[in-house]
Residue frames as qw, qx, qy, qz and C-alpha x, y, z in Angstrom:
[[0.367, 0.653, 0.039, -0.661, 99.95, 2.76, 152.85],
 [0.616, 0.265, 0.606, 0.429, 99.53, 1.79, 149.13],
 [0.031, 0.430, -0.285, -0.856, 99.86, 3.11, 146.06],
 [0.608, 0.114, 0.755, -0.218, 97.17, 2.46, 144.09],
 [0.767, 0.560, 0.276, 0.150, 98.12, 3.83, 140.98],
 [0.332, -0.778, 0.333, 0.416, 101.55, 4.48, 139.33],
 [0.713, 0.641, -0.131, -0.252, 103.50, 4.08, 136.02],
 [0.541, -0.623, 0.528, 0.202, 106.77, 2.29, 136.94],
 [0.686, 0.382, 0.590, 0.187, 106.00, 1.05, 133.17],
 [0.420, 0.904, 0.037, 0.077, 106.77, 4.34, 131.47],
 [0.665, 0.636, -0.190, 0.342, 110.27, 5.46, 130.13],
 [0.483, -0.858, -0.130, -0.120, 110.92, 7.13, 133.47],
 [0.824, -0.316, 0.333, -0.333, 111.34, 4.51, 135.12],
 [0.869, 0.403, -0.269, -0.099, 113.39, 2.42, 132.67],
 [0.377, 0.579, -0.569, 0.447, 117.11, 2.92, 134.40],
 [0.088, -0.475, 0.353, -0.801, 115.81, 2.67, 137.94],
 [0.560, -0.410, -0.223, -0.684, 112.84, 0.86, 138.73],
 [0.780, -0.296, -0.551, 0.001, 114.06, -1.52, 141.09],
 [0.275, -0.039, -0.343, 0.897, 115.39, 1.36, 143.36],
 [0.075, -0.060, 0.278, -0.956, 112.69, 2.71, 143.63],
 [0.624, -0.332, -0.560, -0.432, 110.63, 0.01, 144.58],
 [0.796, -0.185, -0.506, 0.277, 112.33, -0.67, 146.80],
 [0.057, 0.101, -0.194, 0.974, 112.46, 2.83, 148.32],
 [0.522, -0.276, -0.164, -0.790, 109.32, 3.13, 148.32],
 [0.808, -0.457, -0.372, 0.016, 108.59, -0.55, 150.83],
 [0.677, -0.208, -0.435, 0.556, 111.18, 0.77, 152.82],
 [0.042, -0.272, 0.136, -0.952, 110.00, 3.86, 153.34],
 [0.287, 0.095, 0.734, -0.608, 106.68, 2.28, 154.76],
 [0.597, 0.269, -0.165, -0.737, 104.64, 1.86, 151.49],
 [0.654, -0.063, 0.751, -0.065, 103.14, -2.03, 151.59],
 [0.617, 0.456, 0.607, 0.207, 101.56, -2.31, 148.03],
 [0.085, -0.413, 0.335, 0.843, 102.05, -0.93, 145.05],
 [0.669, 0.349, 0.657, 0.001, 100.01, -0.80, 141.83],
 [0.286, -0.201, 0.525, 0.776, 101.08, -0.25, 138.21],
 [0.493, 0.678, 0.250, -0.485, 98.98, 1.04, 135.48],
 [0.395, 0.122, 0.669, 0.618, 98.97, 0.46, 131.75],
 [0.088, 0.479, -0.136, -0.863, 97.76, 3.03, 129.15],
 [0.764, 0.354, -0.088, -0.532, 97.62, 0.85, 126.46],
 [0.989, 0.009, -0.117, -0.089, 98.59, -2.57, 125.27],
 [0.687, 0.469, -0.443, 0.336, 102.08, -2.24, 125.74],
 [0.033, 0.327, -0.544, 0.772, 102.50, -0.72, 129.05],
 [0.806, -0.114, -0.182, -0.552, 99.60, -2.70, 129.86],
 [0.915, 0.143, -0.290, 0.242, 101.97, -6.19, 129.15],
 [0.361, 0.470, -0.420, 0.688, 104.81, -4.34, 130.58],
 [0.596, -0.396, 0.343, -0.609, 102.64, -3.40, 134.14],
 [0.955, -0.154, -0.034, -0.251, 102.06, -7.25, 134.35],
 [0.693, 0.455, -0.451, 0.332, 105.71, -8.24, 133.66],
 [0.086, -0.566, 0.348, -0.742, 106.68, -6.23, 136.82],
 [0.689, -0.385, 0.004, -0.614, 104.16, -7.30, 138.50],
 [0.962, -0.001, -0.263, -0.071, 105.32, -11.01, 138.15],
 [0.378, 0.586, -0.553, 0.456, 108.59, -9.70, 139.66],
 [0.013, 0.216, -0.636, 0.741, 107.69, -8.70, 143.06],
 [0.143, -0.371, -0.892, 0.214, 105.30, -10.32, 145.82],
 [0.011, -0.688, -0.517, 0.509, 103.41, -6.62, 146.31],
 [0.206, 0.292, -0.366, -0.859, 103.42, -5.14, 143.01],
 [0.442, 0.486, 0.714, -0.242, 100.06, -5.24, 141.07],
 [0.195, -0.082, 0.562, 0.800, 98.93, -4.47, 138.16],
 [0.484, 0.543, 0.661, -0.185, 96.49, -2.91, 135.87],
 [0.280, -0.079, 0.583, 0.758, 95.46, -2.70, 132.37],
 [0.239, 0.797, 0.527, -0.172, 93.43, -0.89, 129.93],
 [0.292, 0.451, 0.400, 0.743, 93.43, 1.67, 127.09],
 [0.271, -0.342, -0.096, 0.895, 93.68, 5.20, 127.80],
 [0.410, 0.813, 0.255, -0.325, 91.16, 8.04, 126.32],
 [0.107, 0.830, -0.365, -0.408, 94.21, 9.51, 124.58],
 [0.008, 0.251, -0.867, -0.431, 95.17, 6.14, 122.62],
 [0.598, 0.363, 0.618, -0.360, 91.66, 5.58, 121.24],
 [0.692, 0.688, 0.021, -0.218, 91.99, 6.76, 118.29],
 [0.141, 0.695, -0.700, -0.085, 95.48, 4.47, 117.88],
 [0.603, -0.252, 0.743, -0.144, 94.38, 1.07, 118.31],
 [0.248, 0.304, -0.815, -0.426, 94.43, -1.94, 115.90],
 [0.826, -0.130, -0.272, -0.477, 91.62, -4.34, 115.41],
 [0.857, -0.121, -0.492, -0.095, 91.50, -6.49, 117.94],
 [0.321, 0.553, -0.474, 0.606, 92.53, -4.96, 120.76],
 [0.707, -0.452, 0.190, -0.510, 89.92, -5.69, 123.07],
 [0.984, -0.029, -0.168, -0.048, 90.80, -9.63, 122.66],
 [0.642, 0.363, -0.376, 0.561, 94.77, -9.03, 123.01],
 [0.320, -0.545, 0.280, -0.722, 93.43, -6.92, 126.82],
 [0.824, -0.345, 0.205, -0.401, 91.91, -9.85, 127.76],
 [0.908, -0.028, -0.332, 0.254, 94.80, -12.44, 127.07],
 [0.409, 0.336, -0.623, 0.576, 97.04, -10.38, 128.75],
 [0.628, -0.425, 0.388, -0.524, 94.65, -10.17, 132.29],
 [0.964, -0.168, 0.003, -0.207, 93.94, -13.98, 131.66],
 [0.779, 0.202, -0.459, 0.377, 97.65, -15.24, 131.21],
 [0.114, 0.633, -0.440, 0.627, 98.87, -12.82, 134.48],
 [0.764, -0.578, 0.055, -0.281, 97.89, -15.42, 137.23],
 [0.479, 0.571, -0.619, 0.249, 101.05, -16.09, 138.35],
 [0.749, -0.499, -0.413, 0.139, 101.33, -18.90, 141.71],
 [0.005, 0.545, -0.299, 0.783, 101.96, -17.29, 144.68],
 [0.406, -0.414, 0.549, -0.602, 102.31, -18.70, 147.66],
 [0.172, -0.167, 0.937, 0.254, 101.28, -21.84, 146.38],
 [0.485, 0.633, 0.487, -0.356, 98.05, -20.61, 145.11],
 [0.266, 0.406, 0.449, 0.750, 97.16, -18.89, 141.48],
 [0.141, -0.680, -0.288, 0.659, 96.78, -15.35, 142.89],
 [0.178, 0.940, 0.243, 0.157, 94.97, -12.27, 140.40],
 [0.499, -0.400, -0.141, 0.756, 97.71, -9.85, 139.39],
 [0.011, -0.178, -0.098, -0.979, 95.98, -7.94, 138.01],
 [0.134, -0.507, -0.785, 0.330, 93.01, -6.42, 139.58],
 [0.334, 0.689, 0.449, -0.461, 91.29, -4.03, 137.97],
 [0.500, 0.423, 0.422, 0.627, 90.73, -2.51, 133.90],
 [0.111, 0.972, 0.187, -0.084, 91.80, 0.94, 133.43],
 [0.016, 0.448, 0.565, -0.693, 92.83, 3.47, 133.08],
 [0.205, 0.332, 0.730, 0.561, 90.04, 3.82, 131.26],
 [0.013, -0.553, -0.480, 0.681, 87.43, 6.91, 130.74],
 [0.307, 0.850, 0.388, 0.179, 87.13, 10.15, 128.95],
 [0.442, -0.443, 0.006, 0.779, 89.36, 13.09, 128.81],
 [0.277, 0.856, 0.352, 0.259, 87.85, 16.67, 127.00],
 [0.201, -0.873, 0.111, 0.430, 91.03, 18.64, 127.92],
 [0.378, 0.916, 0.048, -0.129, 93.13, 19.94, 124.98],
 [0.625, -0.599, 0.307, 0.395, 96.68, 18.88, 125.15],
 [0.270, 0.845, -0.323, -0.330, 99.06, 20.57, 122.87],
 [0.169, 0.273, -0.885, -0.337, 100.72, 17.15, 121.06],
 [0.061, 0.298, 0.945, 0.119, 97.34, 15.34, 121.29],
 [0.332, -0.267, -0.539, -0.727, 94.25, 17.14, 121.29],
 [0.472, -0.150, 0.748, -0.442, 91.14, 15.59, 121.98],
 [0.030, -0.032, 0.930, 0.365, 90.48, 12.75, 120.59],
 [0.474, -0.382, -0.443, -0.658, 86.83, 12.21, 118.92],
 [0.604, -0.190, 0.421, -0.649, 84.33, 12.12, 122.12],
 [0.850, 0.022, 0.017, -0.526, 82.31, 9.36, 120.34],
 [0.665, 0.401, -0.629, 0.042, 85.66, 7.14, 119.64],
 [0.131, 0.330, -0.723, 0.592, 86.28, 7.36, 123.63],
 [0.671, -0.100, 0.264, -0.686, 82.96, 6.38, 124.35],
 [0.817, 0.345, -0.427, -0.176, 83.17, 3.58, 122.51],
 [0.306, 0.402, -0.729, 0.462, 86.50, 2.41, 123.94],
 [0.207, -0.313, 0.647, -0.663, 85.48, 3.26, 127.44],
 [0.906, 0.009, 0.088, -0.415, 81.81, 1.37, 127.08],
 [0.722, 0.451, -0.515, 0.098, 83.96, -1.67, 125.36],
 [0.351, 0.351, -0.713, 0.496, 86.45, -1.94, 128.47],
 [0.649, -0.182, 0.268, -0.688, 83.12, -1.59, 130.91],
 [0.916, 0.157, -0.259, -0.264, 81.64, -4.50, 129.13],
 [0.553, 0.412, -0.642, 0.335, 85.45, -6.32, 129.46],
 [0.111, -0.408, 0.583, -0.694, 85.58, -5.74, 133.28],
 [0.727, -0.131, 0.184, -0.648, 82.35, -7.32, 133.77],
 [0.922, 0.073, -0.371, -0.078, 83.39, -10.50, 132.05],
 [0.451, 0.425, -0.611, 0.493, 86.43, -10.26, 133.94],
 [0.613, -0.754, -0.221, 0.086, 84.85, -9.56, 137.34],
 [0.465, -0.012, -0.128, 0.876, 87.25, -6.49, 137.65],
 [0.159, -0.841, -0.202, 0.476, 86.70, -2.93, 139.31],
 [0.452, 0.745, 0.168, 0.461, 87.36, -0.03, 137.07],
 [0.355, -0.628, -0.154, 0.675, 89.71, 2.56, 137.28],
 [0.354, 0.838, 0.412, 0.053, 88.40, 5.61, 136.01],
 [0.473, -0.229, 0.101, 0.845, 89.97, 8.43, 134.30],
 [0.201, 0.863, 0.443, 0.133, 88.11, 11.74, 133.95],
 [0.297, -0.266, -0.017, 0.917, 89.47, 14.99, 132.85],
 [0.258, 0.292, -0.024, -0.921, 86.68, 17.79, 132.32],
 [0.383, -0.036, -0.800, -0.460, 84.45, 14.70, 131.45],
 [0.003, 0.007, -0.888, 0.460, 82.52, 13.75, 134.49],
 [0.677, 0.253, 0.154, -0.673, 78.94, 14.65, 133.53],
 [0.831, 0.226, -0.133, -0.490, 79.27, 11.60, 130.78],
 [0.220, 0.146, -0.937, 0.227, 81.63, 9.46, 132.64],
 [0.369, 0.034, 0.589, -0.718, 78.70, 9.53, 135.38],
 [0.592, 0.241, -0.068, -0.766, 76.21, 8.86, 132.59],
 [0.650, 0.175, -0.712, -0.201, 77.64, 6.03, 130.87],
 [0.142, 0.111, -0.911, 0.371, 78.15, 4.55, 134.74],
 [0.526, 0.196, 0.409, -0.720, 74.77, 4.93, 135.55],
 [0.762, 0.311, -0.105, -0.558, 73.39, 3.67, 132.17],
 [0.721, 0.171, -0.668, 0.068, 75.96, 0.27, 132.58],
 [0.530, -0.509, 0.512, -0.445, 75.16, 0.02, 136.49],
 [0.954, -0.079, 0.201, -0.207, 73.95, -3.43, 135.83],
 [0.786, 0.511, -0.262, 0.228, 77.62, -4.27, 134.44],
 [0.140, -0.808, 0.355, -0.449, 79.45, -2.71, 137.77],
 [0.597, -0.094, -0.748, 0.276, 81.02, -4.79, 140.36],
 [0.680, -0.711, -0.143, -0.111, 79.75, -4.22, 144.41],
 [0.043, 0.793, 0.073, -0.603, 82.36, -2.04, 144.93],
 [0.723, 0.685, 0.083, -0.036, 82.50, -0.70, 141.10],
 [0.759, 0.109, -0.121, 0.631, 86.08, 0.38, 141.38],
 [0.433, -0.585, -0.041, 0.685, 87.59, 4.01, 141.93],
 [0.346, 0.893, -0.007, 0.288, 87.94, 7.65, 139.73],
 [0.809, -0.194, -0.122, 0.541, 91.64, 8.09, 139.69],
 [0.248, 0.052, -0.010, 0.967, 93.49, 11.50, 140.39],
 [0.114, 0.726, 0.676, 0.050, 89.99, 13.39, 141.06],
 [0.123, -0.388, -0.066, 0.911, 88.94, 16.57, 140.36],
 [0.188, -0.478, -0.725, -0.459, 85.67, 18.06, 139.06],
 [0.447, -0.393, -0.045, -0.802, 82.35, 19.24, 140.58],
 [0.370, -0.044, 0.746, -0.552, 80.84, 18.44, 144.09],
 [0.865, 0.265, 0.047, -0.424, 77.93, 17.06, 141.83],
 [0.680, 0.437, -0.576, -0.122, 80.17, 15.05, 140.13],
 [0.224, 0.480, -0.793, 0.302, 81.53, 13.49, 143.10],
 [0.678, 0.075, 0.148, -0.716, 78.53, 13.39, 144.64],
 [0.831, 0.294, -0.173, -0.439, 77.34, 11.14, 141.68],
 [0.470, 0.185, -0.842, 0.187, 80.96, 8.45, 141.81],
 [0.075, -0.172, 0.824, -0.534, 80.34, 8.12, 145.60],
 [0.709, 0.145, 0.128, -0.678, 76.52, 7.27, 145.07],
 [0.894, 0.229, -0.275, -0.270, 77.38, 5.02, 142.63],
 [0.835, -0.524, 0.166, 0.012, 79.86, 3.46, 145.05],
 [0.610, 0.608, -0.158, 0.483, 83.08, 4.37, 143.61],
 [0.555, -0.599, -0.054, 0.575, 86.14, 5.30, 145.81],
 [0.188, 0.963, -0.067, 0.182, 88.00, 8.46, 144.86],
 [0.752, -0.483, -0.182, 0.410, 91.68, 9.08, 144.63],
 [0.112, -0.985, 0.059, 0.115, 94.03, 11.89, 145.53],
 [0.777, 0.428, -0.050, 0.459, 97.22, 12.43, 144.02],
 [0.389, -0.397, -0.212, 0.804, 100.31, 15.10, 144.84],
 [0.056, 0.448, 0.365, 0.814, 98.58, 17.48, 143.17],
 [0.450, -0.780, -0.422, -0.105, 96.28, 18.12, 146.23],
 [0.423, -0.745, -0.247, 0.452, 99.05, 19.91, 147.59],
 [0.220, 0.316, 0.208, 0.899, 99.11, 22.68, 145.27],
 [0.038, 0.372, 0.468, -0.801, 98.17, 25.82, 145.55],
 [0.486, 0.168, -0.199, -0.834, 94.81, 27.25, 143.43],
 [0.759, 0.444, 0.054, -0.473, 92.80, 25.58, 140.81],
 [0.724, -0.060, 0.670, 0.153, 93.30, 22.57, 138.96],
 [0.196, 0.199, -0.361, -0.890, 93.41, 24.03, 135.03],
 [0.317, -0.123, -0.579, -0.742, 89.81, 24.58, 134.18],
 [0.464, -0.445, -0.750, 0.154, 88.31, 23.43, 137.51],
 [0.251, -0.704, -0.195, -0.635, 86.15, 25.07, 139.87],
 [0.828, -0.547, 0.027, -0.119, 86.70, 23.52, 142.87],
 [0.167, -0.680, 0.675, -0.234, 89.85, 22.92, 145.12],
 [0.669, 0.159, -0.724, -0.054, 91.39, 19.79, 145.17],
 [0.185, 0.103, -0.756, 0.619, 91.68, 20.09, 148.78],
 [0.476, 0.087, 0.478, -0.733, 87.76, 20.71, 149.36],
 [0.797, 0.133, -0.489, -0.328, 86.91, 18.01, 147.00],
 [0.412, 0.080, -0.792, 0.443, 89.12, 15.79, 149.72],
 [0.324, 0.029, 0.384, -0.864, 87.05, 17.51, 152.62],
 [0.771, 0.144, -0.133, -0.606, 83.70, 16.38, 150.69],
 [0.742, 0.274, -0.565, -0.234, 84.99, 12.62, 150.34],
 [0.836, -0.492, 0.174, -0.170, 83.87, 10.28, 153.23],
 [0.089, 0.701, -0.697, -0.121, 86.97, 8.92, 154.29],
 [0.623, -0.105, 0.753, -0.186, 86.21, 5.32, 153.86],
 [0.723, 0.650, 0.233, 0.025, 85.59, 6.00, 150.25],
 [0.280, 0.900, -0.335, -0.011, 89.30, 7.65, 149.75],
 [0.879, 0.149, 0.037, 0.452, 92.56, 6.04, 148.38],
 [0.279, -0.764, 0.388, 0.434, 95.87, 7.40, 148.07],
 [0.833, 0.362, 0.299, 0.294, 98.00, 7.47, 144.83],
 [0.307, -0.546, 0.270, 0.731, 101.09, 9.19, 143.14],
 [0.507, 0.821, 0.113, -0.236, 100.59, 9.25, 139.30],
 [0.415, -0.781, 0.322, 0.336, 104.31, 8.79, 138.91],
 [0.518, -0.090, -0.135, 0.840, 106.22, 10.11, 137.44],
 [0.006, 0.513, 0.292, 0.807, 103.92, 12.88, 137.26],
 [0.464, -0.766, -0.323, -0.305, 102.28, 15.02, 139.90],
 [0.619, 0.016, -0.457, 0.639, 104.89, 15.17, 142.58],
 [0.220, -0.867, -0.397, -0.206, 103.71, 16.59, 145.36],
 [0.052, 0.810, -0.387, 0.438, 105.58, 19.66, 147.11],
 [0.256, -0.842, 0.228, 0.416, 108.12, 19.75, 148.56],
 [0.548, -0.125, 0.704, 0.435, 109.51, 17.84, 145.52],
 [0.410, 0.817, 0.280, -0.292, 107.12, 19.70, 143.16],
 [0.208, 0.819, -0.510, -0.161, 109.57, 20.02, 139.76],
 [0.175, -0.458, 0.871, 0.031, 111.37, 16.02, 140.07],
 [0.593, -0.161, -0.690, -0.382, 109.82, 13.08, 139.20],
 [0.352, -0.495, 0.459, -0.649, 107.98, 11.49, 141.14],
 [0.424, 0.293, -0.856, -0.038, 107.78, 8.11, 142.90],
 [0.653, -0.470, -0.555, -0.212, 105.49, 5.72, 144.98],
 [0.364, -0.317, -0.506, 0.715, 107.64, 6.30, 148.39],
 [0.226, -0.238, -0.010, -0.945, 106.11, 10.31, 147.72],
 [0.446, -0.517, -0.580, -0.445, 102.43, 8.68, 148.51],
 [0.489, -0.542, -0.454, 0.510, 103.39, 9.03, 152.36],
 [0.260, -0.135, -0.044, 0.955, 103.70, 12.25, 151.65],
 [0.307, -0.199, -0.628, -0.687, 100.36, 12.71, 150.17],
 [0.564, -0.546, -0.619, 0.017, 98.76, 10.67, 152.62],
 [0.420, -0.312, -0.426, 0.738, 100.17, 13.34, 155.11],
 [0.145, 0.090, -0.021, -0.985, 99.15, 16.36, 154.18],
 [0.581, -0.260, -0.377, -0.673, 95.29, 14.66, 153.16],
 [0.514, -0.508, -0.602, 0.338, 95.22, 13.22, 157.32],
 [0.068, 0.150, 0.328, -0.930, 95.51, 17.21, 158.35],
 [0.332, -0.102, -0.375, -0.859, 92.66, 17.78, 155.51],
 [0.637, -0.350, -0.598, -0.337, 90.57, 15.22, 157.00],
 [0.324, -0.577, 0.447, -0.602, 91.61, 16.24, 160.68],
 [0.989, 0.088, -0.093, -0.067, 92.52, 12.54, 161.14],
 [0.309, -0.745, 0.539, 0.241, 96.03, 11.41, 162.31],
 [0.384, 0.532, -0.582, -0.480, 98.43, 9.84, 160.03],
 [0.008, 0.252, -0.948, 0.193, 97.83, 6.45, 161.38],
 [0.427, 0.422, 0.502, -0.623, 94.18, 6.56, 160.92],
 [0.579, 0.699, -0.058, -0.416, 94.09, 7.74, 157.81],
 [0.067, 0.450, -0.878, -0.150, 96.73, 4.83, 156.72],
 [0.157, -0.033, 0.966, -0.205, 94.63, 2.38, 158.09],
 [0.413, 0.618, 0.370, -0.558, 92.05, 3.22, 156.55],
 [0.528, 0.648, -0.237, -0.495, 92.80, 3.94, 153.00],
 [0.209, 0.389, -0.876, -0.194, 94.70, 0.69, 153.11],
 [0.314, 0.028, 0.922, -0.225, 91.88, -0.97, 154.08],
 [0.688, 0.580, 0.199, -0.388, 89.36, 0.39, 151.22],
 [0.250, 0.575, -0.713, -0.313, 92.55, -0.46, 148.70],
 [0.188, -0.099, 0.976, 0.043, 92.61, -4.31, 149.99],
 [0.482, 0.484, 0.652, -0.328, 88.32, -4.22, 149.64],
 [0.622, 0.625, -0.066, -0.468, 87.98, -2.78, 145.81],
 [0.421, 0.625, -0.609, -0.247, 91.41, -4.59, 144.57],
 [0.997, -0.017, -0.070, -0.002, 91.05, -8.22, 146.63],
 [0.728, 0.435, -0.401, 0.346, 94.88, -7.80, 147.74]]
């Protein structure tokens, strides 16, 4: 199983992280991938990366640090993808492998807001545009934004890669999903899917949004340290959890766990090339 997006770059994570990489392959998880926010934890995901033979990286400016960058950040994104080929195996092997997470986010959060709409458009178009030169998949990040995440992806189809890349943590309207999986986007699931209700401010069940999502189009991921799915619900949380995830979304998909492994680790290797 992989993880195909985590933070092993944030403060967490700072005392620890090589315990619980290493928990996490020896619990049965093969790949891992890191995530940057913004330029630092961006640089900091690649570092990592350069550590270990199955850690990956990606980078990319967050909705919530749009309105915090410094001129020239787009150009300082793209030295830090172009300097991260690091030899491997005696090749020059891509560690990083896709730009995000990058999007839109119209929820409210009590030490940030939401940042202007028209600044995160910006941004997010901008890091589109980036990917394309790169030949990188996107990972998307939508929170109560998916009508004009959809839009902009539609109106920059011709900028997409064949597959485009993946909306991380979903959650949203069957239309919305609908509209990623059209436009050939995987979808992934986090521990949150094994709560119970409503996502805040969603209509729809994370667990019949899973149900709706062909399983050849679905990933696995943790969010960590955040999300943690039950039993552990309350702790931080950590890439070895994603087996735990992946269990409980093989009942949803009435699919054994060994199926649904083989599978989601085989759309992971086809969007990220690892």
């Amino acid at each position: 199983m992989i993880d195909v997006h985590c933070h092993l770059n944030f403060h967490a994570f700072d005392k620890d992280f090589g315990e619980v990489i290493k928990r996490a392959f020896d619990s049965g998880v093969e790949k891992i991938i890191n995530v940057g926010t913004k330029i630092d934890s961006s640089q900091k995901a690649v570092e990592l990366a350069s550590k270990y033979t199955n850690l990956y990286a990606i980078v990319g400016i967050h909705p919530h640090h749009a309105d915090k960058l410094e001129n020239g950040w787009e150009k300082e994104l793209e030295k830090i993808v172009l300097q991260s080929r690091i030899p491997l195996r005696g090749t020059k092997k891509k560690k990083v492998v896709a730009i995000g997470e990058i999007g839109l986010d119209y929820y409210s959060y009590e030490t940030n807001g939401i940042v202007d709409p028209k600044l995160q458009k910006k941004v997010f178009e901008t890091q589109i545009e980036l990917a394309h030169r790169l030949k990188l998949p996107l990972q998307i990040h939508n929170r109560h934004a998916g009508e004009d995440i959809v839009d902009m992806l539609k109106r920059h189809k011709n900028l997409l890669k064949d597959p485009p890349g993946m909306f991380h943590c979903f959650a949203g309207t069957v239309k919305v999903l609908k509209d990623a999986l059209d436009l050939g986007f995987f979808v992934g699931f986090d521990g949150n899917v094994t709560y119970e209700g409503f996502p805040p401010g969603e209509t729809v069940s994370l667990p019949d949004l899973a149900k709706a999502t062909p399983l050849d189009h679905m990933l696995t991921e943790t969010d960590a340290p955040y999300l943690t799915p039950v039993p552990h619900r309350g702790s931080r949380n950590e890439p070895s959890y994603v087996i735990i995830t992946g269990k409980f979304l093989s009942k949803i998909k009435g699919v054994s766990f060994e199926e649904f492994t083989r599978q989601t680790t085989r759309n992971a290797k086809l969007l990220f090339r690892i």
